[in-house]
matplotlib code that plots the C-alpha trace (Angstrom):
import matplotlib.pyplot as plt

x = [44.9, 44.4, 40.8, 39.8, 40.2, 38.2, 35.4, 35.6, 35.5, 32.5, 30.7, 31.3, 29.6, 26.8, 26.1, 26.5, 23.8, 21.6, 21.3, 20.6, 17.1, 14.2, 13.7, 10.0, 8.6, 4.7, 2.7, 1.3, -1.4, -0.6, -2.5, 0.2, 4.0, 6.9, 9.8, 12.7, 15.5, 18.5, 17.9, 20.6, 22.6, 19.2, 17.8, 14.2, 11.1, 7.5, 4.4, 1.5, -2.0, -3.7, -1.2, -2.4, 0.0, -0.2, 3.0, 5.0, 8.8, 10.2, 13.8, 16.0, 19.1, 21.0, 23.3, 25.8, 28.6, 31.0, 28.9, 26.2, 24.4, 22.3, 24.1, 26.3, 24.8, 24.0, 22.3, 25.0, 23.5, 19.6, 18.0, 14.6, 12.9, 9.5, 7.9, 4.6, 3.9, 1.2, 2.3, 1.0, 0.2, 0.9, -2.1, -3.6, -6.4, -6.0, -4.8, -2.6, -1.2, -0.1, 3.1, 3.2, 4.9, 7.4, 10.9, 13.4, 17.2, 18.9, 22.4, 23.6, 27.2, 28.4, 28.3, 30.4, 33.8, 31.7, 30.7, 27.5, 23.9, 21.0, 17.5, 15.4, 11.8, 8.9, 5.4, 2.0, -1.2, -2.1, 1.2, 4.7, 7.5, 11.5, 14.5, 18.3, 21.3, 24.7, 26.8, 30.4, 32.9, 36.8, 36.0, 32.9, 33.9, 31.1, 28.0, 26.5, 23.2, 22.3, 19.5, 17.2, 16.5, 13.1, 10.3, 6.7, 5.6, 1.7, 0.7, -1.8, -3.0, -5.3, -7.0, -5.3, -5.0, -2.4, -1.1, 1.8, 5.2, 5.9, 3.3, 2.4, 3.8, 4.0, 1.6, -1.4, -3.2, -6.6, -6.3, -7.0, -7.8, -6.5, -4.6, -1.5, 0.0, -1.1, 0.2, 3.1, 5.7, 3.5, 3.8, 3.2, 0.9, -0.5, -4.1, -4.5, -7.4, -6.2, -9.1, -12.8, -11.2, -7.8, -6.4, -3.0, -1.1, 2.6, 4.3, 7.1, 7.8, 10.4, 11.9, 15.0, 17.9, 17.1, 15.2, 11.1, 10.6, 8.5, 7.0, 7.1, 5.4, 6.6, 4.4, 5.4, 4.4, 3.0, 0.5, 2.0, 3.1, 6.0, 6.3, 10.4, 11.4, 12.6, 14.0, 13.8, 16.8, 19.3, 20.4, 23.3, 21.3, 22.5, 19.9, 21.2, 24.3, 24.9, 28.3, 29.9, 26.8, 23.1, 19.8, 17.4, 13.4, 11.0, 9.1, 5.6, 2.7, -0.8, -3.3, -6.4, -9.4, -12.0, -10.9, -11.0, -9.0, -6.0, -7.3, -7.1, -3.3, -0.9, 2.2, 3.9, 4.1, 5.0, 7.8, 8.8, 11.2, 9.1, 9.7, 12.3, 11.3, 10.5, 8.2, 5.5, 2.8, 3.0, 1.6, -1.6, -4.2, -6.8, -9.6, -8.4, -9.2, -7.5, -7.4, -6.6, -9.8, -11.0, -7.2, -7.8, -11.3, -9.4, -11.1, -7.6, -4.4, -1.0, 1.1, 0.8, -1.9, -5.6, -7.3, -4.1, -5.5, -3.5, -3.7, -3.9, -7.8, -8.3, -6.6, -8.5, -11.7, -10.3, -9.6, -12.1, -14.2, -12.2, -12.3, -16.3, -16.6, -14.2, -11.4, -7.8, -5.8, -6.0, -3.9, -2.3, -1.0, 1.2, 1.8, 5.8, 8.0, 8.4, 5.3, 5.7, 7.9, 11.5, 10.9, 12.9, 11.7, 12.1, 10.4, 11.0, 9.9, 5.8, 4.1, 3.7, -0.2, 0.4, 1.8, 3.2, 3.4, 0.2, -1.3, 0.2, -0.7, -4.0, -4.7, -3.2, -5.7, -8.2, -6.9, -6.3, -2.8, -1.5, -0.4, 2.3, 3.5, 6.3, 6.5, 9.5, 8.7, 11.1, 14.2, 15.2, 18.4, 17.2, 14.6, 18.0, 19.7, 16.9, 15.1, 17.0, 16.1, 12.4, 11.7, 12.6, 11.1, 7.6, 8.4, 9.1, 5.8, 3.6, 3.8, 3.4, 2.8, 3.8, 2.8, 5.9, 5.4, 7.5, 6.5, 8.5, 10.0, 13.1, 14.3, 16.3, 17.0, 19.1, 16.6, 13.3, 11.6, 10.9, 15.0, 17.1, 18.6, 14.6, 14.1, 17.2, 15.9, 12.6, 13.8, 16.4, 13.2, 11.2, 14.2, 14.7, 11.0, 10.6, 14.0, 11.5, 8.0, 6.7, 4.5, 4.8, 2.4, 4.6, 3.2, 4.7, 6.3, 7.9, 5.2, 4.5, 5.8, 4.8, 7.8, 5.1, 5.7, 9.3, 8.9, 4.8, 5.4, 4.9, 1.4, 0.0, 1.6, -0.3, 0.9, -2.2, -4.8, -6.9, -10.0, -8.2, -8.7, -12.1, -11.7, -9.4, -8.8, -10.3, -11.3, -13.8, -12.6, -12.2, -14.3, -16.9, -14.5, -12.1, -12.6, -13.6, -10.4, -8.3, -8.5, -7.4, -4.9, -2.6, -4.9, -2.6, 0.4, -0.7, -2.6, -3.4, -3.9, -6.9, -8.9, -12.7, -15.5, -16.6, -20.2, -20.6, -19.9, -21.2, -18.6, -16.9, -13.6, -13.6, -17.1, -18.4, -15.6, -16.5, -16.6, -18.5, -19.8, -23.2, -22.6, -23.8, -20.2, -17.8, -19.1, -18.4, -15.1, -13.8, -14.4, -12.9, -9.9, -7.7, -5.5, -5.0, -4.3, -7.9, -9.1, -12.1, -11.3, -13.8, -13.9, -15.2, -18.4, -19.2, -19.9, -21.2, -25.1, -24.5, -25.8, -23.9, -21.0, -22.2, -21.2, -17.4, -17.5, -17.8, -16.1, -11.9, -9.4, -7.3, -9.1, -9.3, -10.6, -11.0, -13.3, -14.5, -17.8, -18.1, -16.7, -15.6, -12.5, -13.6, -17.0, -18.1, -16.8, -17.9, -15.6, -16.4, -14.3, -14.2, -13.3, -9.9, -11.5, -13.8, -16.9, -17.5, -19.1, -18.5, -18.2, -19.2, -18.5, -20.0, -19.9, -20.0, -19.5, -21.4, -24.1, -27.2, -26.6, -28.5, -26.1, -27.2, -24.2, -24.1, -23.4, -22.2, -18.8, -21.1, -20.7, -23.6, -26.3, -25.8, -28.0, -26.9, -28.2, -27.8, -27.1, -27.3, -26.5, -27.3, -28.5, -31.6, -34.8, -33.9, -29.7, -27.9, -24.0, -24.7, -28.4, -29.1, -25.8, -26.4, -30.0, -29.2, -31.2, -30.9, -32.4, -32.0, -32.8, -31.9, -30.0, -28.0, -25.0, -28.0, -29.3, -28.6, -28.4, -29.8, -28.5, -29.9, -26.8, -27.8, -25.1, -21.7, -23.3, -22.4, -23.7, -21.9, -23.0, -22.4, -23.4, -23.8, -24.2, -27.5, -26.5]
y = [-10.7, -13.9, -13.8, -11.1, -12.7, -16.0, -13.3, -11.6, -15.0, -15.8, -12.8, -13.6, -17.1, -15.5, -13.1, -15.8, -18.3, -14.7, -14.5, -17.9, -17.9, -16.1, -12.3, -11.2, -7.7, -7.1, -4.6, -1.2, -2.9, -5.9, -8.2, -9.3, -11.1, -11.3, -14.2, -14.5, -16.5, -18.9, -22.5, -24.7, -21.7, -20.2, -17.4, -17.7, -15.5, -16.0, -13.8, -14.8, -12.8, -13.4, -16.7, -18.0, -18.8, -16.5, -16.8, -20.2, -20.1, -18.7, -18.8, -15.7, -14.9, -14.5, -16.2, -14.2, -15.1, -15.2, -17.5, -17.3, -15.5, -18.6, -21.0, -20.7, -17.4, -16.5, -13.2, -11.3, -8.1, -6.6, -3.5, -2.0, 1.5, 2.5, 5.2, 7.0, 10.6, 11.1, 12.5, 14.7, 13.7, 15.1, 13.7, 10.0, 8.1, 10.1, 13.6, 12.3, 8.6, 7.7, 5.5, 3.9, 1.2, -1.0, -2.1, -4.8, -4.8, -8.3, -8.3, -12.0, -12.9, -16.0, -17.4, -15.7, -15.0, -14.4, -11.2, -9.1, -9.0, -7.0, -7.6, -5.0, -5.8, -3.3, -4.3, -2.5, -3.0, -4.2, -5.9, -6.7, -5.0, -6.2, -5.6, -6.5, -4.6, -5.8, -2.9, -2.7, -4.4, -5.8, -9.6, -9.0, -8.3, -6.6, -7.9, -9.6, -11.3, -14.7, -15.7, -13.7, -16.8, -15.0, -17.4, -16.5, -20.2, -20.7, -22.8, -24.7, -24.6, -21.8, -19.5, -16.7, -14.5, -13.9, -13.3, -15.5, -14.2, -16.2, -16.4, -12.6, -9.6, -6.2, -7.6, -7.1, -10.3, -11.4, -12.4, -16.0, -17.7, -21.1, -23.0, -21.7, -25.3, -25.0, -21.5, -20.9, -18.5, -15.1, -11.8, -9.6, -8.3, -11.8, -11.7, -14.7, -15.3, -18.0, -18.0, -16.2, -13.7, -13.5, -11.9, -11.3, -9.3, -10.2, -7.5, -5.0, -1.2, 1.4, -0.7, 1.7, 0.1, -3.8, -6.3, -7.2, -9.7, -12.8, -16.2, -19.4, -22.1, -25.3, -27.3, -29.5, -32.9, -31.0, -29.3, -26.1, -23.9, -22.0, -19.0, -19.0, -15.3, -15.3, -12.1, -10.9, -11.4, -9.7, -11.1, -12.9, -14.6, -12.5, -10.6, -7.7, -5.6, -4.2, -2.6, -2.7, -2.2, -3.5, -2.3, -4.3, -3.0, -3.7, -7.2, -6.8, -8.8, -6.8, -8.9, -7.9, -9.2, -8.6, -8.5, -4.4, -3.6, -4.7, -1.8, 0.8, -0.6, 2.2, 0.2, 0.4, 3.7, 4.2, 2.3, 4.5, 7.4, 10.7, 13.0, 15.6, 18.5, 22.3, 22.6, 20.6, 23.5, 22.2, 18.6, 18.6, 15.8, 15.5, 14.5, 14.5, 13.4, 12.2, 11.0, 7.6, 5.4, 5.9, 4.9, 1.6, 1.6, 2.0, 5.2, 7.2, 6.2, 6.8, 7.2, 10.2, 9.9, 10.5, 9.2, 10.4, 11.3, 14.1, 16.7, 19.9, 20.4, 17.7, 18.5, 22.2, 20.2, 18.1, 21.1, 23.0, 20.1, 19.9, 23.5, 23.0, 20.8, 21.0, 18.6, 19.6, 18.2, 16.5, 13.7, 13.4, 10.1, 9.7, 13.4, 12.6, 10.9, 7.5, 6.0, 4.9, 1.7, 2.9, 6.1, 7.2, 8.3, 12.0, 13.1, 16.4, 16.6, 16.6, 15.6, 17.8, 18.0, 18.6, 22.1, 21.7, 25.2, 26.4, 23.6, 24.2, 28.0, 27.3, 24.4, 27.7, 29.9, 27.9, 26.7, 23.2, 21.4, 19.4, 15.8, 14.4, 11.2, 9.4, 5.9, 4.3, 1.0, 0.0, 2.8, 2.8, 4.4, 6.6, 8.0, 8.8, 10.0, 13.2, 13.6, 16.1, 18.7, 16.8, 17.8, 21.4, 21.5, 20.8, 22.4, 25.8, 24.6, 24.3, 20.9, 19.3, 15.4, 13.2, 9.7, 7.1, 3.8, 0.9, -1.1, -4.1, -7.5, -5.9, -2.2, -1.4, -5.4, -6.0, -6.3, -7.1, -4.2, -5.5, -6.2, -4.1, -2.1, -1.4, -0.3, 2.1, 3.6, 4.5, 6.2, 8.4, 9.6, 10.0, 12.2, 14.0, 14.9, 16.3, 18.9, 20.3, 19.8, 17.4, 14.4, 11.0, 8.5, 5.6, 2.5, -1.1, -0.5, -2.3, -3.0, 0.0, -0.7, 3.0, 5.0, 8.3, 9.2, 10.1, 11.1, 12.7, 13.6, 9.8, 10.0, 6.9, 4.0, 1.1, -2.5, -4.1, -5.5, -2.0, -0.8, -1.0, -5.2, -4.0, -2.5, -4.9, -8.8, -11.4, -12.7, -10.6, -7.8, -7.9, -10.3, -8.8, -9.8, -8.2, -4.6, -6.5, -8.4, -5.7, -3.8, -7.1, -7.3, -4.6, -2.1, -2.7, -1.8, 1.7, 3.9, 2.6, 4.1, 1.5, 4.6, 3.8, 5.8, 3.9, 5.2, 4.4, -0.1, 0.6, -0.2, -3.0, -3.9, -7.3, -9.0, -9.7, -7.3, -4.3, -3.5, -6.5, -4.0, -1.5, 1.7, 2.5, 0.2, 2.3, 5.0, 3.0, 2.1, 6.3, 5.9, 2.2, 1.9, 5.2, 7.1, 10.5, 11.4, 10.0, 9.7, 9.4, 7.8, 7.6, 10.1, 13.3, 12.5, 10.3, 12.4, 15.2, 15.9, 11.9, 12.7, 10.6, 13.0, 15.0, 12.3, 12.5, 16.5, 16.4, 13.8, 14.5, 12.1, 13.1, 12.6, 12.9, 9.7, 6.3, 3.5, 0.3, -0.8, -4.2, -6.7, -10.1, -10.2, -11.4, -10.6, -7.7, -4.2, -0.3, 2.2, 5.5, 8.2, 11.8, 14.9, 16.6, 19.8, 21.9, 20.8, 17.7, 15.8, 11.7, 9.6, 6.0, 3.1, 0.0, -2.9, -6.5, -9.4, -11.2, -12.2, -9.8, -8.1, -6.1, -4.1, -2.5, -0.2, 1.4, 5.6, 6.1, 7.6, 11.0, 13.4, 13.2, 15.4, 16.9, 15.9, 15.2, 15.3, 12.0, 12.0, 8.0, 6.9, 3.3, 0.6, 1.2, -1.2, -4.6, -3.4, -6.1, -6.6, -8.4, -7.7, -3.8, -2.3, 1.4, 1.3, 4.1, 5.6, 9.0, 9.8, 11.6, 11.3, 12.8, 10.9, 11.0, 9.0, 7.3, 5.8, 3.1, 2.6, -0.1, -0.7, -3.4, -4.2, -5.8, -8.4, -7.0, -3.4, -0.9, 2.6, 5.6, 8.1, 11.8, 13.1, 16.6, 18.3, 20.6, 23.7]
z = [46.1, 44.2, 44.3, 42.4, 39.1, 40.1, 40.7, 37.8, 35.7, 38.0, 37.5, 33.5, 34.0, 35.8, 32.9, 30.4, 32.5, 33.0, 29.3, 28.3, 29.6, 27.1, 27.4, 26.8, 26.2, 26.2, 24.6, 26.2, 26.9, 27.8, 25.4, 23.4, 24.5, 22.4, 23.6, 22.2, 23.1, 21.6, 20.8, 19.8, 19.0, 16.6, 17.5, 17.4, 18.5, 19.0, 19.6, 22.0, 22.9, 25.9, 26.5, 23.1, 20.7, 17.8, 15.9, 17.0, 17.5, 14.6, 13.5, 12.9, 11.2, 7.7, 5.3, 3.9, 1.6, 4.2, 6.4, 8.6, 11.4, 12.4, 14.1, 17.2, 18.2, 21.8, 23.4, 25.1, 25.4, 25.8, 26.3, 26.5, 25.9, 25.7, 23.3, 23.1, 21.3, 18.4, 14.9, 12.6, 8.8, 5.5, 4.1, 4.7, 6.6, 9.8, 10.6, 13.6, 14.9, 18.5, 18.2, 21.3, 21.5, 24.1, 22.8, 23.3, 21.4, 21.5, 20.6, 19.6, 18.8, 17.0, 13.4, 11.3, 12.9, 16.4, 14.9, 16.2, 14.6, 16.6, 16.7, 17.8, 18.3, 18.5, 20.2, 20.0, 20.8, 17.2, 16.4, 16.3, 14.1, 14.4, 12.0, 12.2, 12.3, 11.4, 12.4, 10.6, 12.2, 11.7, 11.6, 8.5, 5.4, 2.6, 3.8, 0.8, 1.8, -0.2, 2.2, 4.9, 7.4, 8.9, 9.7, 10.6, 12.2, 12.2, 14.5, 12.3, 8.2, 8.2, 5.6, 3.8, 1.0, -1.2, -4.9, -5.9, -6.8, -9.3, -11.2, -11.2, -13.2, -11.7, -7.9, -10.8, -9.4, -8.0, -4.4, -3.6, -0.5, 0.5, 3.1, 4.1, 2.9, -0.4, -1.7, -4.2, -3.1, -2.0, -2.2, 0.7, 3.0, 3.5, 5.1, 7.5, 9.1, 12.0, 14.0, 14.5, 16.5, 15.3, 11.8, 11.1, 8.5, 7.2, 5.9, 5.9, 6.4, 5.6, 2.6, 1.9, 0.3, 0.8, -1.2, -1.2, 1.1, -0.5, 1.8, 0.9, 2.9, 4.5, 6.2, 9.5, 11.2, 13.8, 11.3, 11.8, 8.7, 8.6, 5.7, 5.2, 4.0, 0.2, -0.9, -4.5, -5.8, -8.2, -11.3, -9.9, -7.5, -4.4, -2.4, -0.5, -1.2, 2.0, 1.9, 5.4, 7.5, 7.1, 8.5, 7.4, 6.6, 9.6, 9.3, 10.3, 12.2, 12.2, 15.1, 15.0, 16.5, 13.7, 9.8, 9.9, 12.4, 10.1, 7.7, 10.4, 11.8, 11.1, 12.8, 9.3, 9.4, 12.7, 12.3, 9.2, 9.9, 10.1, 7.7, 8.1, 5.5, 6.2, 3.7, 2.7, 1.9, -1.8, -1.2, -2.4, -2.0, -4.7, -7.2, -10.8, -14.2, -17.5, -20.7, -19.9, -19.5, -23.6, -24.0, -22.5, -24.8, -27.8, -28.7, -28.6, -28.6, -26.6, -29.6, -32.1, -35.0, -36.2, -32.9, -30.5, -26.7, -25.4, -27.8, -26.5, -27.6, -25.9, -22.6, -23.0, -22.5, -20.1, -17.9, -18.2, -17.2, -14.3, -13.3, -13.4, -11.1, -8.8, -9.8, -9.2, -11.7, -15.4, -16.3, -19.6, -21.4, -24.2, -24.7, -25.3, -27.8, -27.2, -27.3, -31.0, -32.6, -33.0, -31.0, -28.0, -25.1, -24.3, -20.8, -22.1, -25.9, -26.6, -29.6, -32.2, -31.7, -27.7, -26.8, -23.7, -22.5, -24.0, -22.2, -18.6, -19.1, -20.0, -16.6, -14.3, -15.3, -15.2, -11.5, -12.6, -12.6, -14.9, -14.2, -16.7, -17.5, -17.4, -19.3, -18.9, -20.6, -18.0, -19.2, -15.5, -16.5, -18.9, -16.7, -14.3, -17.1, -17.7, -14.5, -13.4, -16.0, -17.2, -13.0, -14.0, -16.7, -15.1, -12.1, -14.1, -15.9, -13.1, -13.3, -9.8, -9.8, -12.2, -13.1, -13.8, -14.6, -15.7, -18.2, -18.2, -17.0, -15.9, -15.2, -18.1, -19.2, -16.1, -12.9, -11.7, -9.8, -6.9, -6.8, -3.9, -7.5, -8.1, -4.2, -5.1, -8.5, -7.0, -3.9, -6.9, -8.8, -5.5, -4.4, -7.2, -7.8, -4.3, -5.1, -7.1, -5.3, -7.2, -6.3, -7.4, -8.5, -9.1, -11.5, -12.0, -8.3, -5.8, -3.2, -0.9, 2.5, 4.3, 2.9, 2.5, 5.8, 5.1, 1.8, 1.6, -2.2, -2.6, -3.3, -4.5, -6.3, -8.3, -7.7, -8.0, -11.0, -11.6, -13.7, -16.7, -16.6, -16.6, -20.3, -22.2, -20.1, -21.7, -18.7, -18.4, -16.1, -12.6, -10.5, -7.5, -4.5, -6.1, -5.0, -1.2, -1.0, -1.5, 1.4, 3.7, 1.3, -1.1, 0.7, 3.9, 2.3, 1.8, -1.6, -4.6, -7.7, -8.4, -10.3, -9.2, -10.5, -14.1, -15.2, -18.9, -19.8, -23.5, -26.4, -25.0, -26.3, -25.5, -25.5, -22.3, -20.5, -18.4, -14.7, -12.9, -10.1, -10.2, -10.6, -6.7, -6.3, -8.5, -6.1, -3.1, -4.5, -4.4, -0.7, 0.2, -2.4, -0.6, -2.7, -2.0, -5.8, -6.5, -10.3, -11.4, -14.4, -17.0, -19.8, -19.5, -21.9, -19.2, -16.5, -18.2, -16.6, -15.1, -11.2, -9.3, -10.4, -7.3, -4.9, -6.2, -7.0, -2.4, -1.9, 0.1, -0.6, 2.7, 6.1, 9.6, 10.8, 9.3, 11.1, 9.4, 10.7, 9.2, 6.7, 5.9, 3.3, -0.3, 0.7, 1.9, 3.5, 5.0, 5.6, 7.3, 6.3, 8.1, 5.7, 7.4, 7.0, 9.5, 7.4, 9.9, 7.1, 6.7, 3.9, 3.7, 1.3, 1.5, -1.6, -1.8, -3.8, -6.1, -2.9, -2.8, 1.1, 3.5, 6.0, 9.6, 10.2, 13.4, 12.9, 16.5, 15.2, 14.4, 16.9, 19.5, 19.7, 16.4, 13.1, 10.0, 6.3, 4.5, 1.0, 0.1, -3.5, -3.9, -5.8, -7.9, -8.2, -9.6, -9.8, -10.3, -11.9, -14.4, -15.9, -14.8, -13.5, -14.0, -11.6, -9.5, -6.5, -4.7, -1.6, 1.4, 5.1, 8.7, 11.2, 14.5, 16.2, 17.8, 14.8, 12.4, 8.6, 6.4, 3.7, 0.3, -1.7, -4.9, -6.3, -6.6, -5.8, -3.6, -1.9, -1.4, 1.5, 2.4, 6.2, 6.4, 9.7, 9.9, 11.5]

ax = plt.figure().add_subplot(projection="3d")
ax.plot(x, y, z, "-o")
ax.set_aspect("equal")
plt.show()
């Protein structure tokens, strides 16, 4: 009779002793091992492939302003679960993803009050994800977070790429690569390249109410570098307003063996929710056009006056441009008050000169849509404020994507965008907008972390230094990496609204600015920079009797496969893109830097047996960026999966490529 308790109290110790030794977890494959454990009361984890370290132990944990989850902690709980099905998309890079993936769910107790935080960690084949929960409980008040405690421990100073936080307005900054040691605070996805063989992405995914996570290095004695989490913060100087729960976003590690394969990951979106819709018959992927590039040339202007853009003339030829060749939708820029000093905005008044309806009737006949636009210059709340009926408006209209944008330090005076109140304004207007089926092509963002596959009417958001820089920066536009960095880098974090597809450099507005690429390489860049709102965004005049307009009049911006067949980030990449429909043609980009390249790119992907019709636009005799930019040659030839391609890049040039099965 008196030994029952002394068994239960030993059975207790056991458990305790069971949990103090590391749990792992490996991937479906086996390749990659996750450990975490409890050191010292931290938690920690680390990430290994093939019994090489790949991330080193790496702390976990919060500060919150009623203490901390980082001290005192130990595991008292685990479990495990394993998952593997394949998803249909909306629209995007593939038609279907297989999520397979094996799981591990630590609960810890200690810090604050002995209260509970879980980590559950996810592990792929190409990576790791893991995200806390602090699930309400009597001894936590309001969980307000004042620090995320999240390391990602290199084991030694390597290479990567990055823009800096600080020093960068709206993520509109040219990658640099340098030692992890010497960045600022960066932005993510951080590119690393840690060894020959091994390149990592740090990022995030399904960033829902939370703030953007930021890294800032610290190096060790051991020659290791750690990247600390720092989370944008809100004006007080908290992070996270969490309420009585908190689910944090998923933190991210892409391992690939070659650069590419961190292009073709799609953990983030598997570890986004799927979407839960009925309907989504009136998501439409596309090519469009607008009056926005002779904007940026300072041939037209945004606000109302003799050389206003968006008049409704104006938008008449724009459309029926676009109805001739095959372009579904025409943008339209500064067509409402509040574009001029002292005006307000009004998302639902035009301009005298621009008749809205007239307009919208006119794009329907004609089979086109219209794509509005929606300028905040940062009006967060006064967007809020008249969404509701400007969404009716367009949606009664035929109106079905709009472009937002937000330009601005902070959202209306009080908070920077990438802030957890910015992460909670976008996800309003994305809500609202898809209540009445329309799509979103959200500028000045907080940077995409893979929320499209929840929400498909998310289209395509900017968040990165565009073609306009290649118009109006007096630094002379965008440099040749530029458009071969990016997609190791902002690329990963899903669309961008980059808008490729330049064909006239004439009348530059600063001296000495213009694109830095050939034109074969603003062709190149319709394939390689995704979107699946894709404009083509030079004016009309342009492309008028121009033929390399054929090569974008064919070309799908939603697909069914996506491969990358070679590339080194910053200097050169190829992307092979299959058309989603029952066509079975391919598309291939390839571009490079300011280094003159020949590329040999194996066409095994094709389907065997079959032939296919080339049409390769490329670099002309004696192309180069800076002295003969617009040579252009068109040629065809017949190949097979058996076969390879060669191809001459000039410096910073490019070629574009459309295979055509021969029935």
């Amino acid at each position: 009779m008196k030994t029952r308790p002394i068994i239960l109290l030993m059975a207790m110790m056991l458990s305790v002793t069971a949990w103090a030794a590391p749990l792992t977890l490996a991937s479906p494959d086996g390749h990659l091992t996750l450990t975490t454990g409890v050191d010292k009361g931290r938690p920690y984890y680390s990430l290994s492939r093939d019994g090489v370290v790949v991330i080193a132990p790496s702390h976990l944990g919060f500060t919150l302003t009623a203490g901390d989850f980082s001290s005192d902690m130990k595991i008292v709980r685990s479990s495990r679960d394993s998952h593997d099905d394949t998803w249909a998309t909306v629209w995007g890079e593939e038609d279907s993803i297989r999520n397979h993936y094996n799981e591990l769910t630590v609960t810890l107790k200690g810090g604050i009050n002995k209260a509970q935080m879980l980590v559950t960690f996810r592990l792929f084949d190409d990576g790791l994800g893991f995200r806390y929960e602090i699930p309400q409980q009597k001894v936590l008040p309001d969980i307000i977070v004042t620090d995320e405690l999240t390391e990602f421990c290199l084991p030694k100073d390597v290479p990567a790429w990055s823009i800096s936080t600080n020093h960068t307005v709206y993520y509109e900054g040219i990658y640099q690569r340098d030692l992890l040691s010497r960045k600022d605070t960066v932005c993510t996805p951080l590119a690393i390249e840690a060894a020959p063989d091994l390149f990592l992405a740090i990022h995030q995914a399904a960033l829902v109410d939370y703030a953007d996570l930021n890294l800032t290095p610290r190096s060790g004695k051991d020659g290791a570098v750690t990247m600390l989490s720092a989370l944008t913060p809100w004006q007080d100087g908290t992070k996270v307003k969490a309420g009585k729960s908190l689910l944090s976003p998923w933190r991210t590690v892409i391992v690939g063996r070659k650069a590419g394969d961190l292009i073709t990951s799609r953990l983030m979106l598997n570890l986004n929710e799927p979407c839960t819709w009925d309907d989504t018959s009136w998501i439409e992927p596309g090519r469009y056009i607008g009056i926005w590039w002779s904007i940026h040339k300072k041939k037209h202007t945004w606000e109302q006056g003799p050389n206003h853009g968006a008049t409704t003339e104006n938008m008449k030829r724009y459309i029926d441009f676009a109805a001739r060749h095959g372009f579904s939708g025409v943008l339209a820029e500064g067509w409402n008050y509040g574009w001029g000093q002292g005006e307000d905005i009004d998302f639902l008044t035009p301009y005298p000169d621009y008749d809205l309806a007239e307009v919208t009737r006119y794009a329907r006949q004609r089979g086109v849509r219209v794509i509005a636009h929606a300028e905040t210059s940062g009006r967060s709340l006064l967007l809020e404020k008249q969404m509701e009926q400007a969404f009716t408006l367009y949606e009664r209209l035929g109106i079905c994507a709009v472009k937002t944008g937000y330009v601005a330090v902070k959202l209306s005076g009080l908070e920077l965008s990438h802030s957890q109140y910015g992460v909670r304004h976008y996800r309003k207007v994305l809500e609202c907008a898809a209540r009445h089926h329309i799509m979103i092509d959200n500028h000045e963002p907080v940077m995409p972390t893979g929320l499209q596959r929840t929400l498909p009417n998310l289209m395509t958001q900017e968040g990165v230094r565009g073609q306009e820089y290649n118009a109006w920066s007096v630094d002379g536009g965008n440099p040749p990496a530029h458009t071969a960095t990016l997609p190791f880098t902002r690329g990963l974090a899903g669309p961008m609204d980059f808008t490729p597809a330049i064909f006239d450099y004439s009348d530059e507005v600063v001296p000495g600015t213009r694109p830095q690429s050939t034109i074969a390489k603003q062709l190149a860049e319709f394939v390689i920079l995704y979107s699946p709102l894709q404009m083509a965004a030079d004016a009309i005049e342009s492309y008028e009797n121009h033929p390399a307009l054929s090569f974008i009049e064919s070309c799908p911006t939603t697909w069914r496969k996506t491969i990358v067949p070679n590339g080194e980030i910053g200097r050169y990449v190829t992307i092979a893109r299959q058309a989603r429909d029952d066509s079975g043609q391919w598309f291939i980009g390839s571009l490079t830097d300011e280094t003159a390249r020949t590329l040999t790119i194996s066409l095994d992907f094709l389907e065997p047996g079959k032939r296919y019709r080339a049409f390769i636009y490329e670099d002309g005799p004696g192309a180069d960026y800076r002295d003969n930019p617009m040579s252009l040659a068109i040629r065809q030839v017949e190949l097979t999966a058996a076969d390879t391609l060669t191809l001459h890049l000039a410096r910073s040039g490019g070629a574009a490529i459309r295979l055509t099965p021969i029935p």
